[in-house]
C-alpha positions in Angstrom: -20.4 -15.2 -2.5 -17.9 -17.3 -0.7 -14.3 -15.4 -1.3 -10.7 -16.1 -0.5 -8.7 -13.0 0.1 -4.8 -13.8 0.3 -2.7 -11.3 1.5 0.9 -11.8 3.2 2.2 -10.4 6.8 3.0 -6.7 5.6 1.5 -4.1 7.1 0.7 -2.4 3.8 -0.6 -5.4 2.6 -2.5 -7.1 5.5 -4.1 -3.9 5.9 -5.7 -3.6 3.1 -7.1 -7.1 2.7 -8.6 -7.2 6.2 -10.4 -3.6 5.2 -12.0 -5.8 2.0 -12.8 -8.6 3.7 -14.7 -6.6 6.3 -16.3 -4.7 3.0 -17.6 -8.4 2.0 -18.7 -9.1 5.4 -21.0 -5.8 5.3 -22.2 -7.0 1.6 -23.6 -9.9 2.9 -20.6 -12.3 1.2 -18.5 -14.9 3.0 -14.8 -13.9 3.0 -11.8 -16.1 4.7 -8.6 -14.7 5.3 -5.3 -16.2 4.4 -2.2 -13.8 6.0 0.4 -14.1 8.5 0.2 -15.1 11.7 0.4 -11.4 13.2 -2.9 -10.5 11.9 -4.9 -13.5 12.6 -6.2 -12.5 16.0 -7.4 -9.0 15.2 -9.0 -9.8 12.0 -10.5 -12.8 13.8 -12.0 -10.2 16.3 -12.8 -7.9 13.9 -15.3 -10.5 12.8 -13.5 -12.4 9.7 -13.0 -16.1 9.4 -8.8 -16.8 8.8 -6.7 -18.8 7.8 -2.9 -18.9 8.1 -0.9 -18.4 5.2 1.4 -21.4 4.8 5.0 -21.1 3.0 5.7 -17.8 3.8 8.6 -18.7 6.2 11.9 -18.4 3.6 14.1 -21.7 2.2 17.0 -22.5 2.2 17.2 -22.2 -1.9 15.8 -18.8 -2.1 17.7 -16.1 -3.1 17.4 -13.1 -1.3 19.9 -10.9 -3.5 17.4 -11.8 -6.6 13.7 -10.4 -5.6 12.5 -11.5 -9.0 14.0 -15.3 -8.7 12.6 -15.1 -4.6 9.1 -13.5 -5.7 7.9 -15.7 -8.3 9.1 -19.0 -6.8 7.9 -18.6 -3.6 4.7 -17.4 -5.2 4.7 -20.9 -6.9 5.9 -22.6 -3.4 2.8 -21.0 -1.6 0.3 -21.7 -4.1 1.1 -25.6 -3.6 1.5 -25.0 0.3 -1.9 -23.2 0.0 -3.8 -25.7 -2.4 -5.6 -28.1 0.2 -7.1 -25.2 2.2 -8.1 -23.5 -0.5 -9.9 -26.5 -2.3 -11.7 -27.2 0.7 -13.4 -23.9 0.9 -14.5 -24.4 -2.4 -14.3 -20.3 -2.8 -16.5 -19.2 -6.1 -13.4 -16.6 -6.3 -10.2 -15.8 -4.8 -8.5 -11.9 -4.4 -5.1 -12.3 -4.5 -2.4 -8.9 -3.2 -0.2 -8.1 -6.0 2.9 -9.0 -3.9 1.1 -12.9 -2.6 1.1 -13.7 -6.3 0.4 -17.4 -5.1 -3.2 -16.4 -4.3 -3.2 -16.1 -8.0 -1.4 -19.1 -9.2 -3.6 -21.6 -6.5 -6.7 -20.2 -7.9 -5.5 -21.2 -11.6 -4.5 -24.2 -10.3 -8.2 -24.8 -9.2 -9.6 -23.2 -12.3 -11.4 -20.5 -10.0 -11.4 -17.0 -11.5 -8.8 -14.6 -9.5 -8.5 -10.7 -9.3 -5.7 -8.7 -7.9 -5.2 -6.3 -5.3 -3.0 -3.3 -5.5 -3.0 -1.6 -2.0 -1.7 1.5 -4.2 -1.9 3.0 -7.4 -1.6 0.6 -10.4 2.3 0.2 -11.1 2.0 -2.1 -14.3 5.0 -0.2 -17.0 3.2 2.6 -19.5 4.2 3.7 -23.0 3.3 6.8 -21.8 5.1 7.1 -18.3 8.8 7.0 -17.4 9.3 3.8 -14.9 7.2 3.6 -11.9 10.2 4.5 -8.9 11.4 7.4 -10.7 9.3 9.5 -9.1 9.4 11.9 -12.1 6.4 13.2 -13.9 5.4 12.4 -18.0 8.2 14.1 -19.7 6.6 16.8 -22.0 8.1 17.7 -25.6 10.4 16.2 -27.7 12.9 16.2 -24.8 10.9 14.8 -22.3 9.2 12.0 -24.5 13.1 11.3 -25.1 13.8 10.5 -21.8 11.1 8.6 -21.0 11.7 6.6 -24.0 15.1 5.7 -22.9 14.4 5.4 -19.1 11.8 2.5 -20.2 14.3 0.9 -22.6 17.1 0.9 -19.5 14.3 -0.9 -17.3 12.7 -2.8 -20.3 16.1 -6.0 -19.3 15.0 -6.1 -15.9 11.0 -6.6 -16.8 11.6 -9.0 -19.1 13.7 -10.9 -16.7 11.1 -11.3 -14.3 8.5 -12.6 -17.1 11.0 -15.2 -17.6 11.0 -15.8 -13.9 7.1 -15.9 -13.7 7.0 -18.2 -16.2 9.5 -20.7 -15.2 7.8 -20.5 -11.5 4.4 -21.2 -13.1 5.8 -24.4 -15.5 6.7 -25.6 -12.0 4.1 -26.0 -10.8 2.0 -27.2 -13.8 0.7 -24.1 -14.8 1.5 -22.6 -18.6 4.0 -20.4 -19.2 2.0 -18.2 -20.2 0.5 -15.8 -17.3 -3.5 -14.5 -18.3 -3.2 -12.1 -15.6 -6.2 -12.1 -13.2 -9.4 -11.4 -14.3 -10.0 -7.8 -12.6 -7.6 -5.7 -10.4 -8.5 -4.2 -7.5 -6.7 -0.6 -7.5 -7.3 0.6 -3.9 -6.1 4.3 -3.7 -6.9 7.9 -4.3 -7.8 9.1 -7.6 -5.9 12.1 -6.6 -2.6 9.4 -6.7 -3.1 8.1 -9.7 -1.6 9.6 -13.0 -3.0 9.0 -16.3 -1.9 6.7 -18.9 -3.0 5.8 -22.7 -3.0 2.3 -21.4 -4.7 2.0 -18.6 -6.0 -1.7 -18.4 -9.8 -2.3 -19.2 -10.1 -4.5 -16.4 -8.2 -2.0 -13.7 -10.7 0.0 -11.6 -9.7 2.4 -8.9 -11.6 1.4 -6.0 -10.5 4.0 -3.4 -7.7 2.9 -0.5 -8.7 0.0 2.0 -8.1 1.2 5.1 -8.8 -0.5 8.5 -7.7 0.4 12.5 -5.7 -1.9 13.8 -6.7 -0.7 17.7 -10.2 0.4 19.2 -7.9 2.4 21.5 -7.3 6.1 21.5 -3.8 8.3 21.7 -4.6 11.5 23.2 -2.0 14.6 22.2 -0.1 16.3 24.6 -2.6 18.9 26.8 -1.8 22.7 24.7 -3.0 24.3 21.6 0.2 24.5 19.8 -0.4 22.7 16.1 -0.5 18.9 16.3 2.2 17.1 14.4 1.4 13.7 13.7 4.6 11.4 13.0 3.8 7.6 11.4 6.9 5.9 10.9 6.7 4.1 8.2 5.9 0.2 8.7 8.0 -1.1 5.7 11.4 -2.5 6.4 12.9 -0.2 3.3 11.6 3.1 5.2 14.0 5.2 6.3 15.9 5.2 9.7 15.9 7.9 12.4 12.8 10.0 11.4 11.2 9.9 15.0 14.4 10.8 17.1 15.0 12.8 13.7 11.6 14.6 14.3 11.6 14.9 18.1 15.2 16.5 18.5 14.2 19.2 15.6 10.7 20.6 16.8 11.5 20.9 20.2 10.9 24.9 20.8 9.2 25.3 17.8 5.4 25.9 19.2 4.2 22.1 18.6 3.0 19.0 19.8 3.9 16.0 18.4 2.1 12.6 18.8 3.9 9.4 17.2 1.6 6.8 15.7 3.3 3.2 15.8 2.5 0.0 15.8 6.0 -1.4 17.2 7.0 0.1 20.8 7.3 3.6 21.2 10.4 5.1 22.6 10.9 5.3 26.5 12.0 8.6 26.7 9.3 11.3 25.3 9.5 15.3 25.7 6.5 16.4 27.7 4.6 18.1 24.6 5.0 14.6 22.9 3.0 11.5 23.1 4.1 8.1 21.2 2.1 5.0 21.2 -0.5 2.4 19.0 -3.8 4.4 18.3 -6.7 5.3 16.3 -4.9 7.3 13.5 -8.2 8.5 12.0 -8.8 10.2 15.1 -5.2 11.5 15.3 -5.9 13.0 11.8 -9.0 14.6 12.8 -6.8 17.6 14.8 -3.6 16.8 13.0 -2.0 20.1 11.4 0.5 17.7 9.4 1.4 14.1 8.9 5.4 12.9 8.8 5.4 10.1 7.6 7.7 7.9 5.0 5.7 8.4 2.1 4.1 4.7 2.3 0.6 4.6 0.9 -1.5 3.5 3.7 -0.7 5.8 5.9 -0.4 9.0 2.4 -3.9 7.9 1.4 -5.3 8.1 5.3 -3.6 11.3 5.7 -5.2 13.0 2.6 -8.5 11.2 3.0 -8.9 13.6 6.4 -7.2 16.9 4.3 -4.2 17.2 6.6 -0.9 17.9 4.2 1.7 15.6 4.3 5.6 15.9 5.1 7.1 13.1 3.8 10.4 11.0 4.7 10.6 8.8 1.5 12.5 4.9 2.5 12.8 2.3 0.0 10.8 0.8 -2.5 7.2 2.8 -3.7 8.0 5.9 -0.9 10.0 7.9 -3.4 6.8 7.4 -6.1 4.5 8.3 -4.2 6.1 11.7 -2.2 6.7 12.8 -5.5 3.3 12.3 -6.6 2.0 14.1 -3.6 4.7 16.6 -4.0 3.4 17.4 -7.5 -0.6 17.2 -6.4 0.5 20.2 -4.0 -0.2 18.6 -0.7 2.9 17.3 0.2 7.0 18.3 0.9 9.6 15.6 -0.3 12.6 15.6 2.9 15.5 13.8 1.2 18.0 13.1 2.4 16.8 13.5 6.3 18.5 16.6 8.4 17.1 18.3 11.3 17.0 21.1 9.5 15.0 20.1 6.0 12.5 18.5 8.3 12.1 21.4 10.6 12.2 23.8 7.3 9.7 21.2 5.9 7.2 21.0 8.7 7.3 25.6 9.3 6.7 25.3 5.5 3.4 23.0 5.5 2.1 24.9 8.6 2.9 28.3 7.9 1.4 28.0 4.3 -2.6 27.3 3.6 -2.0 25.5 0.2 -0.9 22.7 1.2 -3.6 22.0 3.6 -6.2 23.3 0.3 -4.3 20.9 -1.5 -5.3 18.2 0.5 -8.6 18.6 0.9 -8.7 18.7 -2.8 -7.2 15.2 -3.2 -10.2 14.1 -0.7 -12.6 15.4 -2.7 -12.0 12.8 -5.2 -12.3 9.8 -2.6 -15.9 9.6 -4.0 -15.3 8.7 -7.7 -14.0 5.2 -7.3 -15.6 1.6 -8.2 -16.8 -0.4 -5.4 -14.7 -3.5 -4.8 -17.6 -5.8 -4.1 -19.5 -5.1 -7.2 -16.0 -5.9 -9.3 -15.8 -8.8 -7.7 -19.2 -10.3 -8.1 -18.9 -9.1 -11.5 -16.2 -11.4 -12.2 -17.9 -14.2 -10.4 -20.7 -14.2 -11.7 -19.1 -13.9 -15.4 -17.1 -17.3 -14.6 -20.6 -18.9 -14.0 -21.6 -17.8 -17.0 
């Protein structure tokens, strides 16, 4: 099967789709990636054919103060910029990420069948679930059905603002106004992550996270046999500031060694038990006492894959979600806001107490029952041949 996976620059995006293009690859299927030019070199050595991703460099028109408005047009704008390449590949289907939506829209365009992927749990609005970003679990009773109820009418505006916004971007570009969604999604994370809903899609399958090293080379930890601390700054630009110098100030004295995974530079000046660099994080994990990270799902889903308990330092965006939900699964302490002292408290906490670390290893257990991606998508091939 010859397959277009589109994916734009973010790290917890670009990720992902090189991790299922290299699942095609071992399938036997023919995968091409279109992303960002950061990520064209590695997933070119890494074995994947690439393209880059025209019109994601911004416009003069867009507006950056309405992410609706600048999400669904450039969507439009990149499935036109994307069109040629794509119709010369003559791909039997594309994969789009849920936040390239012009994946989506080009493969309408061509009348190829499309599916979606979340590199996270699904986030699509539920009758039965307050509004994803709350962070708050179902409300139960009377009381807590109420407040879900009116949580999800306050939000209901804002929805229905960007389905206008879809729309008009799609009429634009010749499509109807009308979206048909994609014909499967690709829901790449933990079953532990995910909560339940009475309205979970019939096409949504949980498919386990997609996660791929970005380096062959290894950090090593400081030389001693104090616990290992593993700190992952969180990749997004909405993570939050200062947990590193945050992090490195606070445990000093406390009996650790810290090791700072990162894919920017690391800081010049590092305290002797402390290490900072780009490395293989599943080896990190593999003698890691505790992750700090920002709560992003890539590095969450890693963490819990190996069993190592989480500290998080939730940012912007999905962060605050998804502590929350690892807060509530038991393998996980929420720091907000960020002091030396909640993170130091935070960290004694997670080391000095075996249930989080249970907890994790729990939430790995469940890595198993997922779908396989590949199968999905031939499914949904092979259906549109049909």
């Amino acid at each position: 099967m010859r397959v277009a996976v589109v994916a734009g620059p973010d790290p917890g995006h670009a990720i992902p789709a090189i991790a299922l293009c290299l699942k095609f690859l071992a399938a036997g299927d023919d995968p091409v990636l279109f992303t960002g030019d950061r990520w064209l070199d590695a997933a070119r050595g890494a074995g994947i054919s690439v393209r880059k991703l025209k019109g994601l460099a911004p416009r003069p028109e867009d507006d950056d103060l309405d992410a609706g408005a600048r999400i669904h047009s450039r969507a439009a704008y990149i499935s036109t910029e994307i069109l040629p390449d794509l119709s010369a590949m003559l791909p039997e289907l594309v994969v789009s990420d849920i936040l390239t939506a012009g994946g989506g829209m080009a493969a309408e365009r061509l009348d190829l069948p499309w599916v979606e992927l979340s590199p996270h749990p699904l986030y699509s609005p539920s009758v039965g679930l307050p509004p994803i970003g709350s962070g708050l679990a179902p409300g139960e009773g009377i009381r807590g059905r109420l407040r879900d109820s009116m949580m999800r009418a306050a939000t209901a505006r804002s929805i229905k603002q960007g389905l206008r916004q879809r729309s008009e971007a799609r009429v634009g570009v010749g499509l109807p106004a009308q979206d048909p969604g994609p014909a499967a999604r690709l829901i790449a994370t933990l079953p532990a992550l995910e909560v339940p809903r009475p309205d979970w899609p019939e096409n949504a399958h949980v498919v386990g996270p997609l996660l791929w090293e970005p380096t062959a080379d290894l950090l090593d930890p400081s030389p001693g046999d104090g616990p290992l601390v593993m700190i992952a700054p969180s990749t997004a630009h909405t993570g939050a500031e200062g947990m590193l110098e945050t992090a490195l100030d606070t445990l000093d004295g406390e009996g650790v060694r810290v090791v700072a995974s990162m894919l920017d530079a690391p800081p010049v000046d590092l305290p002797a038990w402390a290490r900072a660099g780009l490395g293989r994080q599943d080896a990190l994990l593999a003698s890691a006492a505790v992750v700090v990270c920002g709560g992003g799902h890539g590095m969450l889903a890693k963490a819990l894959l190996a069993g190592v308990p989480v500290v998080t330092v939730p940012g912007g965006g999905d962060q605050w979600e998804l502590a929350n939900r690892a807060a509530r699964q038991g393998s996980a302490v929420v720091v907000r806001p960020l002091t030396a002292e909640s993170l130091r408290d935070a960290v004694r906490r997670v080391l000095d107490d075996p249930s989080f670390a249970q907890a994790a290893r729990r939430a790995a257990e469940t890595a198993p029952d997922v779908a396989d991606p590949v199968e999905v998508c031939r499914a949904v091939a092979a259906a549109a041949l049909s």
